[in-house]
KOLMIDREN-529033 format. One record per residue (C-alpha): residue in three letters; x, y, z. Coordinates in Angstrom, 1 decimal. Example, Ala and Ser with C-alpha at 12.3 -4.5 7.8 and 13.67 -1.06 7.14 Angstrom:
# residues 2
resn xx yy zz
ALA 12.3 -4.5 7.8
SER 13.7 -1.1 7.1
This chain:
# residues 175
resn xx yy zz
UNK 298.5 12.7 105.0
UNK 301.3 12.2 102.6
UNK 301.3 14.8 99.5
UNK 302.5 12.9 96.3
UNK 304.5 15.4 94.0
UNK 305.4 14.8 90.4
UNK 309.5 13.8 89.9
UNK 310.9 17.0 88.7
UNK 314.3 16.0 86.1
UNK 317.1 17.7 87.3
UNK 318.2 18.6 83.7
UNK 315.5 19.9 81.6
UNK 313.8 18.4 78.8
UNK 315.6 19.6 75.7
UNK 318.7 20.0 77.3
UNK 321.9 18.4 78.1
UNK 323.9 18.8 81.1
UNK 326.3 21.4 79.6
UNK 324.3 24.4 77.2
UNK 326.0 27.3 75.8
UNK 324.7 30.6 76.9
UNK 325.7 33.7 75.7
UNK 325.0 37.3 76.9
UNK 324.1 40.5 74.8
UNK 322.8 43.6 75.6
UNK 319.9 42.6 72.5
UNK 318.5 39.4 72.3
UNK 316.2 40.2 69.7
UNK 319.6 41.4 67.3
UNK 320.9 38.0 68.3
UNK 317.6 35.7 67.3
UNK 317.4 37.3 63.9
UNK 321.8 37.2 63.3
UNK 321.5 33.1 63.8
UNK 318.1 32.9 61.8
UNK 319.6 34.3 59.2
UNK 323.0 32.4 59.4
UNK 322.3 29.1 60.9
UNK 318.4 28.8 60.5
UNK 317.8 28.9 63.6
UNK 314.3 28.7 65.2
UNK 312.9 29.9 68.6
UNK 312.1 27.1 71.1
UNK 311.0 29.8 73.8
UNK 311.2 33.7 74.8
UNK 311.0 35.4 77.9
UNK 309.7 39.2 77.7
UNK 310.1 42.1 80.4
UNK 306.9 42.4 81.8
UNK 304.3 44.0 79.3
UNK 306.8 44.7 76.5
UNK 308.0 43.1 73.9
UNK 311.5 43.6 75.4
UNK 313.3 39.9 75.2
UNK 315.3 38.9 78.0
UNK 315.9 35.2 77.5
UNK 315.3 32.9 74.7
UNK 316.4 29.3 73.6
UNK 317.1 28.7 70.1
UNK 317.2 25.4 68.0
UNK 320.8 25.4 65.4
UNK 320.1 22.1 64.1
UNK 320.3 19.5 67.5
UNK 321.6 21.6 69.6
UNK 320.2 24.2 72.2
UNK 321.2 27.7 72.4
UNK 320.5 30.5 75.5
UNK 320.3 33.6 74.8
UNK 320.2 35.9 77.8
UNK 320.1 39.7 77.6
UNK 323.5 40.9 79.8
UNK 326.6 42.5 78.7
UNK 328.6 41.2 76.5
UNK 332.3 40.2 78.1
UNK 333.8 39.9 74.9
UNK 335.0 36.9 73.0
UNK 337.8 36.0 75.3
UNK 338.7 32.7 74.7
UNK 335.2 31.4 73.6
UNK 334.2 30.2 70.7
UNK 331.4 27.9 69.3
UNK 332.0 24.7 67.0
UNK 329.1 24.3 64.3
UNK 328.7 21.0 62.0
UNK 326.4 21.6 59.5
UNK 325.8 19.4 56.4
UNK 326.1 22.2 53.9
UNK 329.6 24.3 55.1
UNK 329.1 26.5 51.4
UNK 325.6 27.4 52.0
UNK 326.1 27.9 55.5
UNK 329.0 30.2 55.2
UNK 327.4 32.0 52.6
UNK 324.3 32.7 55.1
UNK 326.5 33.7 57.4
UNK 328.1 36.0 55.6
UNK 325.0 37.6 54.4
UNK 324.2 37.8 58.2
UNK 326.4 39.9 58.6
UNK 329.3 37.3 60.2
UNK 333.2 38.7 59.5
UNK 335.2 35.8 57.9
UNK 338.7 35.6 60.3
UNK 340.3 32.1 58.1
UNK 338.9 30.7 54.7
UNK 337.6 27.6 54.5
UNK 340.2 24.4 54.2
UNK 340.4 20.9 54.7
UNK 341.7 20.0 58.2
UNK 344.1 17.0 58.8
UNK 341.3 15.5 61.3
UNK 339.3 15.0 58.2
UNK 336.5 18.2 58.7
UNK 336.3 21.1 56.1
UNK 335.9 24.5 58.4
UNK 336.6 28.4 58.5
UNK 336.1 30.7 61.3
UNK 334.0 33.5 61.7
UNK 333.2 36.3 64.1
UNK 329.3 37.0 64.3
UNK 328.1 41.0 64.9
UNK 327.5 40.3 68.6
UNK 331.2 39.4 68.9
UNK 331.2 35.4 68.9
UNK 333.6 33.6 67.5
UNK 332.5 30.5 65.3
UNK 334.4 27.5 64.0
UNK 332.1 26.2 61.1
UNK 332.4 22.8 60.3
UNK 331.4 19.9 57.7
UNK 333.0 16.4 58.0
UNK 334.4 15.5 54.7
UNK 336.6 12.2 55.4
UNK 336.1 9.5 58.1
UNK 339.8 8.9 59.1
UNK 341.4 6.4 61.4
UNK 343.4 7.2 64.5
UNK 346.3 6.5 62.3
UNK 345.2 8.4 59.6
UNK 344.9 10.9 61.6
UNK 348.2 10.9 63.5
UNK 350.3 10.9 60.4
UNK 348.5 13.6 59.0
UNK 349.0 16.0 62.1
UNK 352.6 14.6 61.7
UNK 352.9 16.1 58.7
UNK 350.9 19.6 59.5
UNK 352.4 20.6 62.6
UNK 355.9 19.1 62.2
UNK 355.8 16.9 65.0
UNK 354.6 13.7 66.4
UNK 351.6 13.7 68.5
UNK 350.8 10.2 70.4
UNK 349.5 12.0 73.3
UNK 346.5 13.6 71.3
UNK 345.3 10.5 69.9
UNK 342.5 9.4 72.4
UNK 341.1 13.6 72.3
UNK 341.5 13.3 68.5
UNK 339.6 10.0 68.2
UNK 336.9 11.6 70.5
UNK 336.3 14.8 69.0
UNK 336.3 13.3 65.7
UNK 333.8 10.7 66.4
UNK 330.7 11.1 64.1
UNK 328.9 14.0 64.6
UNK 325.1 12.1 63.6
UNK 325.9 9.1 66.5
UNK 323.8 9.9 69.5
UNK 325.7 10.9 72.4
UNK 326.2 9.1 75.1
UNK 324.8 10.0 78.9
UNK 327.8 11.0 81.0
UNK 328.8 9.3 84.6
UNK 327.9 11.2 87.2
């Protein structure tokens, strides 16, 4: 007798084959820091066995997924996260309010995105974003030219891919 079992996805619904996770020693602290900056909203908890201890949670900021597991904290390192929001002033404000230290003010890049970086009170190190102009790989090239003093045909293909609009859906990668 042959047992039928259901097709299990090998990437879960929800996410996408790469998810940021980050470690904290308080997960709770962490939900309520990125409510309050980003609005963002619990898609599921995991609690120590009967308490209301949190030891893993995933949280919505906008599209995008977010872990949250309770660990030690390693330090920034070389991490950071990349937010596009629609409203950068708002945003910024919020996060600020959070509790978020501003580390650059907010200016107008030469790849066209108007962005600032912060450090949250866990330790995380955010680039906060809002597109602003839609340039061409040109555009783009000449303005770099002029902002870092020398030419960069060798960037063109990663700045054309990073720049590409934020709202397109993204495409499945080869496997």
């Amino acid at each position: 007798m042959t047992v039928k079992t259901k097709k299990v996805a090998p990437i879960p619904r929800g996410f996408r084959s790469l998810t940021p996770h980050l470690a904290t020693p308080d997960v709770s602290a962490a939900i309520t820091i990125y409510g309050a900056a980003f609005g963002a909203s619990v898609a599921s908890v995991e609690k120590a066995p009967d308490t209301d201890v949190i030891l893993f949670a995933q949280v919505k900021i906008g599209n995008s997924l977010l872990t949250i597991g309770q660990g030690e904290a390693f330090g920034a390192g070389t991490l950071s996260l990349h937010h596009y929001v629609e409203d950068l002033d708002a945003t910024w404000a919020a996060a600020l309010t959070a509790g978020f230290t501003e580390l650059s003010t907010l200016e107008e890049t030469y790849w066209g995105d108007r962005m600032g970086l912060m450090i949250d009170p866990l330790g995380v190190r955010w680039s906060i974003a809002q597109r602003v102009q839609r340039l061409s790989a040109e555009e783009r090239d000449e303005r770099a030219r002029a902002a870092l003093g020398y030419p960069m045909p060798e960037m063109a293909a990663v700045i054309e891919a990073v720049t590409e609009d934020a709202t397109a859906p993204t495409p499945e990668l080869a496997h």
